[in-house]
mmCIF file of the N, C-alpha and C atoms, coordinates in Angstrom:
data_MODEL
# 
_entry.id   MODEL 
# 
loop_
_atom_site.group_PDB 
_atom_site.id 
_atom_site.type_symbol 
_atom_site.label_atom_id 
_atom_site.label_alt_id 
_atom_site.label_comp_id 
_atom_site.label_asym_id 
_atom_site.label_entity_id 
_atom_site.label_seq_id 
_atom_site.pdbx_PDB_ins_code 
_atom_site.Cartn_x 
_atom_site.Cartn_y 
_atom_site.Cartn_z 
_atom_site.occupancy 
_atom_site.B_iso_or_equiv 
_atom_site.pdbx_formal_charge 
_atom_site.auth_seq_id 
_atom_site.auth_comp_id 
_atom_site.auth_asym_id 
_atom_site.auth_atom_id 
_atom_site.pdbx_PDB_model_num 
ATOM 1   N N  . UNK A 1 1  ? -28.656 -145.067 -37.234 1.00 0.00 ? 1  UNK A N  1 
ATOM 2   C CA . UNK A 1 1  ? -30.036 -145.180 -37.660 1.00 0.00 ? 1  UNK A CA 1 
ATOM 3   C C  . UNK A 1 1  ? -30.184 -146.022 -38.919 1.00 0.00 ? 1  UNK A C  1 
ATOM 4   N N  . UNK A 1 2  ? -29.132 -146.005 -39.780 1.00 0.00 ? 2  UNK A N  1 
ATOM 5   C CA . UNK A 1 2  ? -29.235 -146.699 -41.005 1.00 0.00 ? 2  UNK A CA 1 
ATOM 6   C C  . UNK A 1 2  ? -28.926 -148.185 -40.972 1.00 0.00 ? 2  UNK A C  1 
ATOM 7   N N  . UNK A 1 3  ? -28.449 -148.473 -39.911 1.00 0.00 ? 3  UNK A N  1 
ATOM 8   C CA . UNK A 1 3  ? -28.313 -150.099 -39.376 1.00 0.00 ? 3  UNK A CA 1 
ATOM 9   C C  . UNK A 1 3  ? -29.269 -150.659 -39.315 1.00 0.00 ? 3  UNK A C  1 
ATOM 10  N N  . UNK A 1 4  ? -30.780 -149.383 -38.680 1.00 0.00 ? 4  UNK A N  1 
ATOM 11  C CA . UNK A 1 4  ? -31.467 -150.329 -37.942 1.00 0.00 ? 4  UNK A CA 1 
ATOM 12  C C  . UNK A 1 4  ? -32.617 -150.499 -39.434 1.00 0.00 ? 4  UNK A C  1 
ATOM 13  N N  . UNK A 1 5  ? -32.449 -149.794 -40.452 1.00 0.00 ? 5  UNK A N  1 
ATOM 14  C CA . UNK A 1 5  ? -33.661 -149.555 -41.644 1.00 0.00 ? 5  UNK A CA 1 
ATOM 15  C C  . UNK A 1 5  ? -33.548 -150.958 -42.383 1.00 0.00 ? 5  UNK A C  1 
ATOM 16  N N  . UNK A 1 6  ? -34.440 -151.233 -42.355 1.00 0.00 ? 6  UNK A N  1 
ATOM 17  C CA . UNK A 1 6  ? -34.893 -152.333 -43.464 1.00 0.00 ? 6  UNK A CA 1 
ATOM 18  C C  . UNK A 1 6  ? -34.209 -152.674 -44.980 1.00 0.00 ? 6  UNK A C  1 
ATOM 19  N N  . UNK A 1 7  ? -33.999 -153.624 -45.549 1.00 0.00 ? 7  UNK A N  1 
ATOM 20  C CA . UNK A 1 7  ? -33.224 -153.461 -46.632 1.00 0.00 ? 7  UNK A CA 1 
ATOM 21  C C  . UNK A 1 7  ? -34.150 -152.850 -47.749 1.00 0.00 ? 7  UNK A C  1 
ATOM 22  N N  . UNK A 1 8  ? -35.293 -153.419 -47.745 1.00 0.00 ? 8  UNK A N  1 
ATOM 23  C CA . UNK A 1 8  ? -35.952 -152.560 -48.917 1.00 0.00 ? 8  UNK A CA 1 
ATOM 24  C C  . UNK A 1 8  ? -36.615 -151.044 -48.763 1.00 0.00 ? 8  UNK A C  1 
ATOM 25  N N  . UNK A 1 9  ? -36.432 -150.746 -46.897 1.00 0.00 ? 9  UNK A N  1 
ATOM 26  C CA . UNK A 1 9  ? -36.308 -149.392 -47.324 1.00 0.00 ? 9  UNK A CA 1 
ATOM 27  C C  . UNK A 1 9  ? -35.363 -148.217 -47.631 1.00 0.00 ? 9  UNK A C  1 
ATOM 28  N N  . UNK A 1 10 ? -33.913 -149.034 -46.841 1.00 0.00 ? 10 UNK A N  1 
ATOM 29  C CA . UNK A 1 10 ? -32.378 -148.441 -47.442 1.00 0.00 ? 10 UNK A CA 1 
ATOM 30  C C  . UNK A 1 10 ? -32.810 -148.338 -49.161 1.00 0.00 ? 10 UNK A C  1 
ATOM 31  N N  . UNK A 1 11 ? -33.146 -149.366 -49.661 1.00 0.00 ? 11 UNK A N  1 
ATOM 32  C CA . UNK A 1 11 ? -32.976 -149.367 -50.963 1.00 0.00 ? 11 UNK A CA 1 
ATOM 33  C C  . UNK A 1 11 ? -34.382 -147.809 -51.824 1.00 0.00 ? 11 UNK A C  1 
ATOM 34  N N  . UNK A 1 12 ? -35.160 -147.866 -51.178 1.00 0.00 ? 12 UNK A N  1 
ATOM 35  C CA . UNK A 1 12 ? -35.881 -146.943 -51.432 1.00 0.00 ? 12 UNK A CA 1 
ATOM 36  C C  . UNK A 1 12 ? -35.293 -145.836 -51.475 1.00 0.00 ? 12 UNK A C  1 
ATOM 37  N N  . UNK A 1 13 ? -34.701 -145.516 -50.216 1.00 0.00 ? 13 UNK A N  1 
ATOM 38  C CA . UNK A 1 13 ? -34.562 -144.171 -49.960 1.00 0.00 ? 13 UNK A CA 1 
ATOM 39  C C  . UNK A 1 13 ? -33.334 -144.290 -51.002 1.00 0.00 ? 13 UNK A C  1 
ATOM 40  N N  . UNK A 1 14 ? -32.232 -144.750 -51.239 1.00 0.00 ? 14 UNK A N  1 
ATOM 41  C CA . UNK A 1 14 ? -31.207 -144.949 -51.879 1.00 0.00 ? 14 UNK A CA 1 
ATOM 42  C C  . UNK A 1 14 ? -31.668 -144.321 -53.262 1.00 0.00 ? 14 UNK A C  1 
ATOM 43  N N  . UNK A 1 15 ? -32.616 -144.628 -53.708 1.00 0.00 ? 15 UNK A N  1 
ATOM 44  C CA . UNK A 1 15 ? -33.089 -144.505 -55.445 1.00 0.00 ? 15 UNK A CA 1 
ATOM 45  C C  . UNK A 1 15 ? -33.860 -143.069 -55.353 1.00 0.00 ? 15 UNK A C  1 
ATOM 46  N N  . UNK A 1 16 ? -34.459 -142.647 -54.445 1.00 0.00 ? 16 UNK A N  1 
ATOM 47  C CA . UNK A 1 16 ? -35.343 -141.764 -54.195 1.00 0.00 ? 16 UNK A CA 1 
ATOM 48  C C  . UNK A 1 16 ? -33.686 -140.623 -54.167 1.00 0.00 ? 16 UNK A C  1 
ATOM 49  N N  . UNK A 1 17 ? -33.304 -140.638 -53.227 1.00 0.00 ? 17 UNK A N  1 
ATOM 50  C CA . UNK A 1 17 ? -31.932 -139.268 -53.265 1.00 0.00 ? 17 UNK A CA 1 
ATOM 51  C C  . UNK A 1 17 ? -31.607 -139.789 -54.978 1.00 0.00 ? 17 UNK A C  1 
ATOM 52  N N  . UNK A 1 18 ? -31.188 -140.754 -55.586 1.00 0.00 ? 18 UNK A N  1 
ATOM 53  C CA . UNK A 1 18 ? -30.042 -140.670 -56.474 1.00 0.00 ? 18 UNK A CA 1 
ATOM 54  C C  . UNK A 1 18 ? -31.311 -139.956 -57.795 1.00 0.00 ? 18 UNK A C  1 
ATOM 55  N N  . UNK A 1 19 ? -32.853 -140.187 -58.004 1.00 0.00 ? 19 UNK A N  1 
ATOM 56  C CA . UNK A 1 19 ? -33.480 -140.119 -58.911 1.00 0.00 ? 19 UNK A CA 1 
ATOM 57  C C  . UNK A 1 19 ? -33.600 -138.205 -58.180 1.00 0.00 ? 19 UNK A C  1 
ATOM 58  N N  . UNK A 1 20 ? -33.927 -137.645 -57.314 1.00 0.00 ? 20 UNK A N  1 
ATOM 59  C CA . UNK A 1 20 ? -33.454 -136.276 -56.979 1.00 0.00 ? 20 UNK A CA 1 
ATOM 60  C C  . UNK A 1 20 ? -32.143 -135.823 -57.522 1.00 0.00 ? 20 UNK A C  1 
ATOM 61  N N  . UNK A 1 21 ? -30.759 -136.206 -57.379 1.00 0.00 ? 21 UNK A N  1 
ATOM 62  C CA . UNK A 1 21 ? -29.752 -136.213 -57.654 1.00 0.00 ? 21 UNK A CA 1 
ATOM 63  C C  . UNK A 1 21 ? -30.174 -135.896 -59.353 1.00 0.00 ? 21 UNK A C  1 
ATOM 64  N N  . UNK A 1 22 ? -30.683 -136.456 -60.492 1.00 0.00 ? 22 UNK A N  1 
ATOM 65  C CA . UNK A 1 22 ? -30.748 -136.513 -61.613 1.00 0.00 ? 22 UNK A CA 1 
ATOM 66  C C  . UNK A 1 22 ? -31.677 -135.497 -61.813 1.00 0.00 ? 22 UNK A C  1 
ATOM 67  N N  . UNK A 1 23 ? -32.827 -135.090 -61.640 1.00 0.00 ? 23 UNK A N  1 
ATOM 68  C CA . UNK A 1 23 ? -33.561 -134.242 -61.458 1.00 0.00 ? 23 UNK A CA 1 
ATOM 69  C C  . UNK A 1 23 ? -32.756 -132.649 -61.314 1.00 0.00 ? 23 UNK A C  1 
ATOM 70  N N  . UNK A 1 24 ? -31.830 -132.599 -60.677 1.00 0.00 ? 24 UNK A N  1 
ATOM 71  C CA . UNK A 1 24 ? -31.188 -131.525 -60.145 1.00 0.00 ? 24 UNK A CA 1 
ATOM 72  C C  . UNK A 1 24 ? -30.191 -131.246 -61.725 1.00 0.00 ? 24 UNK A C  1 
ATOM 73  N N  . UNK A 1 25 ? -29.609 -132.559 -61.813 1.00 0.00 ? 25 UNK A N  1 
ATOM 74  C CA . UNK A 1 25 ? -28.744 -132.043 -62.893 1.00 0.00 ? 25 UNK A CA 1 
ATOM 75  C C  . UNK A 1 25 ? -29.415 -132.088 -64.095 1.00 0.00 ? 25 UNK A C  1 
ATOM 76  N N  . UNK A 1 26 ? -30.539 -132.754 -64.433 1.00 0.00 ? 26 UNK A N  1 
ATOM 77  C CA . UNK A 1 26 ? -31.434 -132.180 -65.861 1.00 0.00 ? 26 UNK A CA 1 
ATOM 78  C C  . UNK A 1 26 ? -31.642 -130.896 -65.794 1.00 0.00 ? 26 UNK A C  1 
ATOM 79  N N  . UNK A 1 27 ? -31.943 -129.783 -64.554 1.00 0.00 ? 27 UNK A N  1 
ATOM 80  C CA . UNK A 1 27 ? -32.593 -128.583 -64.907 1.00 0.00 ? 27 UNK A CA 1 
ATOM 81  C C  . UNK A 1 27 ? -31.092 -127.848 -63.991 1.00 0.00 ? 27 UNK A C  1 
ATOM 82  N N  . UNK A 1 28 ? -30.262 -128.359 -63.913 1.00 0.00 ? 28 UNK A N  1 
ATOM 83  C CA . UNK A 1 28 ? -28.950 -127.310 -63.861 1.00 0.00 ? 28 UNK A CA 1 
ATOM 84  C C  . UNK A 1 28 ? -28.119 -127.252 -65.438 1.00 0.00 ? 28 UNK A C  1 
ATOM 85  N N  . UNK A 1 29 ? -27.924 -125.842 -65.777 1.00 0.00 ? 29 UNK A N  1 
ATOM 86  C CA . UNK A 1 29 ? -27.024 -125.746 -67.260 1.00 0.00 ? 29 UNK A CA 1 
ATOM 87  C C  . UNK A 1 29 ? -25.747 -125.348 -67.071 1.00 0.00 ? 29 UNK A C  1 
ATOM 88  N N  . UNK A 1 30 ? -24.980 -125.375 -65.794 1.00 0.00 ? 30 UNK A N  1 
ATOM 89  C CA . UNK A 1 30 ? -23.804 -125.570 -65.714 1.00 0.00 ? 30 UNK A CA 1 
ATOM 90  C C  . UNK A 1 30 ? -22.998 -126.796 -65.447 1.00 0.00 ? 30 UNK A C  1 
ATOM 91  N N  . UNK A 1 31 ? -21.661 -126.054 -65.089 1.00 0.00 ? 31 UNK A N  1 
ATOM 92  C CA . UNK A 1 31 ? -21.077 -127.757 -64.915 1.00 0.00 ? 31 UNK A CA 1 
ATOM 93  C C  . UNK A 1 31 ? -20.885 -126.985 -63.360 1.00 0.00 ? 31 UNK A C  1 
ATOM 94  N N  . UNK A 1 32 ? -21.327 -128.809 -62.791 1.00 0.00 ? 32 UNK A N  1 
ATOM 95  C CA . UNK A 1 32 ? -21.349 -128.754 -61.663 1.00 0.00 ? 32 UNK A CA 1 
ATOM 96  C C  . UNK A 1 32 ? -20.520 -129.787 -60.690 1.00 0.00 ? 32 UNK A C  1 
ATOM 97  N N  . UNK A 1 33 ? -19.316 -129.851 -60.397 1.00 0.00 ? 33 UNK A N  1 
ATOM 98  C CA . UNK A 1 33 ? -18.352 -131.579 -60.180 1.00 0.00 ? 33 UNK A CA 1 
ATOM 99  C C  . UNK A 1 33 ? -18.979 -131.872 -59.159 1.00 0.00 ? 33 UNK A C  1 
ATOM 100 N N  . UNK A 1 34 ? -20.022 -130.969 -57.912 1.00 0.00 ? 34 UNK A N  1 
ATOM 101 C CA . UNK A 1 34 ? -19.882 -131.897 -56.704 1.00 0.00 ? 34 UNK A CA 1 
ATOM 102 C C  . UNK A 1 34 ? -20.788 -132.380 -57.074 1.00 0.00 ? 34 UNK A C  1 
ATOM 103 N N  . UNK A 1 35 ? -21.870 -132.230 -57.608 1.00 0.00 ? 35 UNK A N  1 
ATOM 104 C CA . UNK A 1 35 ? -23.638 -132.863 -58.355 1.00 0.00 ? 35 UNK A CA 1 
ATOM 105 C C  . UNK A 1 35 ? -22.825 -133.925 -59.032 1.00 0.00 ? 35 UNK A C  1 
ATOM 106 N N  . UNK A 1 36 ? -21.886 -133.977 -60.018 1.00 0.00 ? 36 UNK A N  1 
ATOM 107 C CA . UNK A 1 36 ? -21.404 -135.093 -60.538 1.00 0.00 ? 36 UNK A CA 1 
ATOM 108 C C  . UNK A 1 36 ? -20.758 -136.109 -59.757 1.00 0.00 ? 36 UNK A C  1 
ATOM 109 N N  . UNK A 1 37 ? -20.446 -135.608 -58.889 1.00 0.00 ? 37 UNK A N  1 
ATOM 110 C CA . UNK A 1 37 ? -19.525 -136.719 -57.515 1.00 0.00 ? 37 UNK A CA 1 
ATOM 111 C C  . UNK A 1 37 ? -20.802 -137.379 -57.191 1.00 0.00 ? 37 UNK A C  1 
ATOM 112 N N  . UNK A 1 38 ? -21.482 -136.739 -56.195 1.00 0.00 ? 38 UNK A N  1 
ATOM 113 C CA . UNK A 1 38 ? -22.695 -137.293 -55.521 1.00 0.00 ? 38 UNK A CA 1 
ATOM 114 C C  . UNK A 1 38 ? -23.277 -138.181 -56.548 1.00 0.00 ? 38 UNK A C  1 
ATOM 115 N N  . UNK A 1 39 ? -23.492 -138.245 -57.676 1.00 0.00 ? 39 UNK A N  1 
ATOM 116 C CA . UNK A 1 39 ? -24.125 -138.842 -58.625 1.00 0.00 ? 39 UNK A CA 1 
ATOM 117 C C  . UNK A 1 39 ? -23.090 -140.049 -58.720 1.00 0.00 ? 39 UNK A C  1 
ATOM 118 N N  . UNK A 1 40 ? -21.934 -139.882 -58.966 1.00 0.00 ? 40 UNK A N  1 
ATOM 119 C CA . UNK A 1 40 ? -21.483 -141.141 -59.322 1.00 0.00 ? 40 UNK A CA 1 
ATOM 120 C C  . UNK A 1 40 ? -21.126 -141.869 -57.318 1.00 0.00 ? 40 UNK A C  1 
ATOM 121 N N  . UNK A 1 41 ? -21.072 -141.586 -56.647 1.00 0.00 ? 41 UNK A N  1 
ATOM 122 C CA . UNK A 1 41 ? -21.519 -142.272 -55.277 1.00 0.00 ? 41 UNK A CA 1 
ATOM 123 C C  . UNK A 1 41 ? -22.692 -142.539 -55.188 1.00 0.00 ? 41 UNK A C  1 
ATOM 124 N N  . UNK A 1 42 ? -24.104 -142.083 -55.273 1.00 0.00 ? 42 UNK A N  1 
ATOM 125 C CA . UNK A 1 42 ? -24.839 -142.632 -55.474 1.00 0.00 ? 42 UNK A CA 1 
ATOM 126 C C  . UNK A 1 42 ? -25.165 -143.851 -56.402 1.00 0.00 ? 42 UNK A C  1 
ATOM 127 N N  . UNK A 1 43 ? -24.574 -144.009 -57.707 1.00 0.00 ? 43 UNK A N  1 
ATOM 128 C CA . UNK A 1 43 ? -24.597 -144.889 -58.130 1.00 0.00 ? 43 UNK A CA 1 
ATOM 129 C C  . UNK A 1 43 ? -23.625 -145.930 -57.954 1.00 0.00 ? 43 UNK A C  1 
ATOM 130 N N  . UNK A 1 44 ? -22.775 -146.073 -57.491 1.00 0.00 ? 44 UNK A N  1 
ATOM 131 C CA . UNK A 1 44 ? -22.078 -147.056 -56.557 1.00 0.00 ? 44 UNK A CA 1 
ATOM 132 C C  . UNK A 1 44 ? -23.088 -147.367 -55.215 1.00 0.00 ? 44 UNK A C  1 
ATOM 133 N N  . UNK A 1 45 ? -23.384 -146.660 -54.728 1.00 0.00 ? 45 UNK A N  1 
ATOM 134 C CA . UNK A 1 45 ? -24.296 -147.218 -53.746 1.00 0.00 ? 45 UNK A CA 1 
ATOM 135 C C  . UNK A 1 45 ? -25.900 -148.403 -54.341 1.00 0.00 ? 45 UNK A C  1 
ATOM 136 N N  . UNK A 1 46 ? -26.175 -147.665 -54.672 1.00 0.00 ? 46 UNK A N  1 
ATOM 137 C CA . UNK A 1 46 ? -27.384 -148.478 -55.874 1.00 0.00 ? 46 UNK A CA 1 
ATOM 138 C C  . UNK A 1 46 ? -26.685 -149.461 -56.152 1.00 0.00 ? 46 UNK A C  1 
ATOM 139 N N  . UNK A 1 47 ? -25.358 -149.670 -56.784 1.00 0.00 ? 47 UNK A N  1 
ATOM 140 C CA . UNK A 1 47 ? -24.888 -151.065 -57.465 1.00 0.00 ? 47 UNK A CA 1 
ATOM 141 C C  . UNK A 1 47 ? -24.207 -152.098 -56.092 1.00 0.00 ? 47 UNK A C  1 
ATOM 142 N N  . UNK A 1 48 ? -24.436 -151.426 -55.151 1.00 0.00 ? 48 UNK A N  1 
ATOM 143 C CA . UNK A 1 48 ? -23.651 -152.128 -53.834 1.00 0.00 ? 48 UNK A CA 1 
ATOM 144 C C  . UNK A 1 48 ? -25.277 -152.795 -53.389 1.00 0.00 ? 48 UNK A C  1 
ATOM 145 N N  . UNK A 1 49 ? -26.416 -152.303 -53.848 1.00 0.00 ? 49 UNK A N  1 
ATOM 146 C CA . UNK A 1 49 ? -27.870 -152.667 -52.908 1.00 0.00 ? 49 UNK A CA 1 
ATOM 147 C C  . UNK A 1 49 ? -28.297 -153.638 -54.621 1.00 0.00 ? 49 UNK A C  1 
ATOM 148 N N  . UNK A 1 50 ? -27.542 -154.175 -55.078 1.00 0.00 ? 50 UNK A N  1 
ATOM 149 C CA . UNK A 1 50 ? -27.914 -154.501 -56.461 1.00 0.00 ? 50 UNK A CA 1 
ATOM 150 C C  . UNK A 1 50 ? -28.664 -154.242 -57.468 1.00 0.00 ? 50 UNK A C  1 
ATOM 151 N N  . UNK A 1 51 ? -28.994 -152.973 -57.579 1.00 0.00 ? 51 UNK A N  1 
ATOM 152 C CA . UNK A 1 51 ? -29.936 -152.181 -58.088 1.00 0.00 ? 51 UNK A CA 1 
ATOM 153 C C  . UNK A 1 51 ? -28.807 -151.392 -59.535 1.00 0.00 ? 51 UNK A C  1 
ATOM 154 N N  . UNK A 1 52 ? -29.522 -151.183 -60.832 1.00 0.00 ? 52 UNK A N  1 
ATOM 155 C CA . UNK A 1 52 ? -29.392 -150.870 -61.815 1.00 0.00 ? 52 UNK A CA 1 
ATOM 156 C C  . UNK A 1 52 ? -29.438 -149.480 -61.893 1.00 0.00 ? 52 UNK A C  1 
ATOM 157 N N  . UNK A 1 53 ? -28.384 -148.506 -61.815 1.00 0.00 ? 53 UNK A N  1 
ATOM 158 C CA . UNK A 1 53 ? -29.067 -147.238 -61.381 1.00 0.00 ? 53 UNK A CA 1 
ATOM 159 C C  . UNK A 1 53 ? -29.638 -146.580 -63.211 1.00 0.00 ? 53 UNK A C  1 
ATOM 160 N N  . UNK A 1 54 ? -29.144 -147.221 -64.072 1.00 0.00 ? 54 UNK A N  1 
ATOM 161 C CA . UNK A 1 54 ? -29.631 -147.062 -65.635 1.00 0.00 ? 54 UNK A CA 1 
ATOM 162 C C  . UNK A 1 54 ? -30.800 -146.431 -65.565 1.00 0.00 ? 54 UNK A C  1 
ATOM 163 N N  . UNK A 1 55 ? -31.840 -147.789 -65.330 1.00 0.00 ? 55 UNK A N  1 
ATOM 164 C CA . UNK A 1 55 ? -33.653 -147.600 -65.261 1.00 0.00 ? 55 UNK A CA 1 
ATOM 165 C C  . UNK A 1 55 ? -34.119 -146.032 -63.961 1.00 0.00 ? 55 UNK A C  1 
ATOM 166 N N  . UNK A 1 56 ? -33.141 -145.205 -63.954 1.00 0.00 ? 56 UNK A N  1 
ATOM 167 C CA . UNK A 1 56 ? -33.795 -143.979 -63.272 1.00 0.00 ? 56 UNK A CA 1 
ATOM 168 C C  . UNK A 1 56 ? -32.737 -143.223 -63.605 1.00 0.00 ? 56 UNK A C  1 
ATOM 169 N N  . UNK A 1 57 ? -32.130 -143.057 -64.820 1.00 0.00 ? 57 UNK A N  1 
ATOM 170 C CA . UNK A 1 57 ? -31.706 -142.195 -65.171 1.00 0.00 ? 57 UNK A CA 1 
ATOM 171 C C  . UNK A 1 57 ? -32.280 -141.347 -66.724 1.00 0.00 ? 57 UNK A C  1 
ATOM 172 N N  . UNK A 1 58 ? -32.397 -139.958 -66.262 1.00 0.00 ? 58 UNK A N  1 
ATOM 173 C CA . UNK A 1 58 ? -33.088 -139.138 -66.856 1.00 0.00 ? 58 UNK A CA 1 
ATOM 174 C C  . UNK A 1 58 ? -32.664 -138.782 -68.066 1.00 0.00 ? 58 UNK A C  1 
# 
């Protein structure tokens, strides 16, 4: 299904999970490694769609 999505809406949805992703860990007060994994794959993904994941981080 993700073959067939558009590049600027891969890229949407891409920023939309990773800016959720940040959201989650501002209002979590533990430590959490898999929230930190997903976060740093998400931001490899963002930098693979050339996108800055900086400007949506909380």
């Amino acid at each position: 299904m993700v073959e067939d999505m558009p590049l600027d809406e891969l890229k949407q949805v891409t920023i939309d999970y990773y800016v959720n992703l940040q959201r989650i860990k501002k209002a979590d007060t533990g430590n959490n490694p898999e929230l930190e994994y997903q976060l740093k794959v998400y931001k490899n993904k963002l930098a693979s769609l050339g996108i800055s994941s900086e400007e949506y981080e909380m």
